[in-house]
LORO-133446 format. One record per residue (C-alpha): x, y, z; residue in one letter. Coordinates in steps of 0.2 Angstrom, whole numbers, plus 5000, padded with zeros to 4 digits. Layout:
<recs>
XYZa;...
</recs>
This chain:
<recs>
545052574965x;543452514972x;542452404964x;540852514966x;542152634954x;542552464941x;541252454931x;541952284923x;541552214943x;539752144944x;539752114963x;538052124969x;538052254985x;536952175000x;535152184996x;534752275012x;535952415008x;535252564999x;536352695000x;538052715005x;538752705021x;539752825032x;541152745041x;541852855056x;543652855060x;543852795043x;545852775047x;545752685062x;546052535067x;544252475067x;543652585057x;544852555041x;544552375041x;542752405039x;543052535026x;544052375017x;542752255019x;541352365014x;542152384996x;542452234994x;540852194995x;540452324979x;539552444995x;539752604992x;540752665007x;541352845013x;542952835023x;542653005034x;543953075046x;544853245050x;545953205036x;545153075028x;544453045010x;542653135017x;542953265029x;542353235048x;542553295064x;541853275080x;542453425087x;541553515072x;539753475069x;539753585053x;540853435043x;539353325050x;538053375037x;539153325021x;539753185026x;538053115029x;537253175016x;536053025008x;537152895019x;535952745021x;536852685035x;538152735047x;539852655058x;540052775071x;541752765082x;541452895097x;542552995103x;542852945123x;542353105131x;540853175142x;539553245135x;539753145121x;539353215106x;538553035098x;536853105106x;536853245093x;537553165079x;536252995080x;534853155080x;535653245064x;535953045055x;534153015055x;533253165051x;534853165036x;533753015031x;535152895039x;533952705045x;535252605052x;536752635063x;538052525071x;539052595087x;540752565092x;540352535111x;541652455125x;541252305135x;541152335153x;540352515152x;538652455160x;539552345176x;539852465190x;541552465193x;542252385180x;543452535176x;543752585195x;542852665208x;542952815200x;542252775183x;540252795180x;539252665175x;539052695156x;539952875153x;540252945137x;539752745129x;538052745140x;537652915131x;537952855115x;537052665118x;535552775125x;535552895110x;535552735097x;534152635108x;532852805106x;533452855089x;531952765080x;532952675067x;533952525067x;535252495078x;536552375084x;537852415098x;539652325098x;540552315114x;542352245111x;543552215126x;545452245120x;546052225105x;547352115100x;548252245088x;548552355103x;550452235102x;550452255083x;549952445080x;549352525095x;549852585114x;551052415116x;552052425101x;553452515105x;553752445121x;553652245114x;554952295101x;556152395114x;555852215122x;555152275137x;553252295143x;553152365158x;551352365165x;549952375180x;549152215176x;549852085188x;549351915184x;547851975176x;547251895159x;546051955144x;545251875130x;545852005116x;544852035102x;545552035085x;545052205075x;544852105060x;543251995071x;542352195076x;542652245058x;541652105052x;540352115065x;540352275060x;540052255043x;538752115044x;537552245056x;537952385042x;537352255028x;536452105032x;534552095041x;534452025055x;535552125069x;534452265072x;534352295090x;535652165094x;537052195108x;538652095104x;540152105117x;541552055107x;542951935114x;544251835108x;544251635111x;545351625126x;546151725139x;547951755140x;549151875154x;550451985145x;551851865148x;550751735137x;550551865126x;552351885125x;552551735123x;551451685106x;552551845097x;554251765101x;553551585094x;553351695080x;554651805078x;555951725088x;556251905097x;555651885115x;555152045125x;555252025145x;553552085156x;553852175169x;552452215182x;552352385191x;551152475203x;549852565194x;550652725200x;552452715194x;551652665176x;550452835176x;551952935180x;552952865168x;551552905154x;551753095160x;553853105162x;554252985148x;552753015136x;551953185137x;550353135143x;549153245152x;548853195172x;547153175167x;547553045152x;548852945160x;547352925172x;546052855161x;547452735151x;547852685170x;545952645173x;545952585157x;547152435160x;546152385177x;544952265168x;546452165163x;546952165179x;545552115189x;545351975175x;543452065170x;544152045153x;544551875153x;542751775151x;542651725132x;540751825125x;539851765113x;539451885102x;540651845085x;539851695085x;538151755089x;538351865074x;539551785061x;538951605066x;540951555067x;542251545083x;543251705085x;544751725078x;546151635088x;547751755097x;548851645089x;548251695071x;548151865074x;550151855077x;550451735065x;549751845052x;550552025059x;552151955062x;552051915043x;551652085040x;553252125052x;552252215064x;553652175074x;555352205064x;
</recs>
């Protein structure tokens, strides 16, 4: 139960929320936490997905209405594909009466090059950052590098607990974000004043390679898992024999990892502490906390 659902709960909601807010990707790993912390705070919060509480999906603009019907705010996780369709949906949000919306961007998606050569500057992000900056309302755009909890419930878990991580990244580092940090950036621009029109890229506090990473989860679990680096082009076939992908989506998860490579992801940004006035959480505490959670067994 919610609070907003206890009525013996006297929570005050933010003062600069009137209405409820719509959380995208509801389920996932960004979006969930927000959902968590919104109720918490007594706001009332719609958790939409495909198979979510309130029915929403990208691919079917006619779940769009409902789900923002009366939504005073929205958190919108885009989907990753050209034309976006964020440009539409920001249009439909405001004249719905939405006045405030918080996109889930990706750091790096306005430095030529960043993802490859053959990556655009901006993409399907670019569209979306454009369509908030003209949408007339307020708006603040989060640009996260990876997350941390890509080794606790996401693309590296399997490999980690098989005790292997075989990847394209060299000696490359990255300062990972936790998704606890971008839920609660996330949640201060949805309920506080004071973020509109802000740009927060979203790090975590050092940078670490993949055999450091490996390294704080068996301080913490006393498992260790071995990194192994391989050539960009053995690991995208793999994705294809091994894991079903597509050609084309081995590709972008190859391009995907080549910021980590090329160290881009390893400078520490500013912008958890430019929005929650605190240091960001540390790598260390994220696995100290999943490994209690036995993310890893």
């Amino acid at each position: 139960m919610t609070r907003t659902e206890n009525s013996a709960d006297t929570t005050p909601a933010p003062a600069s929320v009137r209405g409820p807010v719509l959380v995208t990707g509801g389920t996932g790993k960004t979006g969930r936490r927000v959902v968590d912390r919104l109720r918490e705070l007594g706001v009332e919060t719609r958790a939409a997905s495909r198979s979510g509480e309130t029915r929403f999906d990208w691919a079917d603009p006619a779940t769009w209405g409902p789900a923002l019907d009366g939504a005073a705010a929205v958190y919108i996780v885009p989907l990753d594909t050209s034309p976006s369709p964020t440009t539409a949906f920001v249009e439909q949000a405001v004249a719905s009466g939405v006045r405030r919306l918080v996109l889930l961007s990706a750091r790096g998606v306005d430095v030529p090059g960043y993802f490859g050569d053959g990556h655009e500057v901006g993409g399907p992000h670019g569209e979306g950052e454009r369509a908030l900056r003209a949408s007339g309302v307020e708006w603040t755009i989060l640009r996260p590098g990876w997350f941390a909890q890509n080794f606790s419930e996401g693309v590296f878990l399997d490999s980690v607990r098989a005790g292997e991580l075989a990847l394209p990244t060299g000696d490359g580092k990255a300062a990972f974000v936790d998704a606890d940090d971008i839920a609660a950036v996330a949640v201060a621009a949805l309920t506080e004043d004071g973020h509109a029109g802000q740009e927060y890229g979203l790090s975590g506090p050092r940078a670490l390679g993949m055999a450091d990473v490996l390294d704080e989860i068996a301080k913490a679990t006393g498992k260790r898992a071995a990194y192994v680096p391989v050539e960009a082009s053995v690991f995208r076939a793999g994705l294809v024999a091994d894991q079903g992908f597509t050609d084309e989506e081995a590709g972008l998860w190859t391009d995907a990892l080549i910021p980590i490579t090329t160290s881009r992801e390893a400078p520490v940004l500013d912008g958890v502490r430019r929005a929650l006035g605190r240091e960001p959480r540390d790598f260390t505490d994220f696995v100290r906390d999943a490994a209690a959670r036995g993310a890893w067994g």
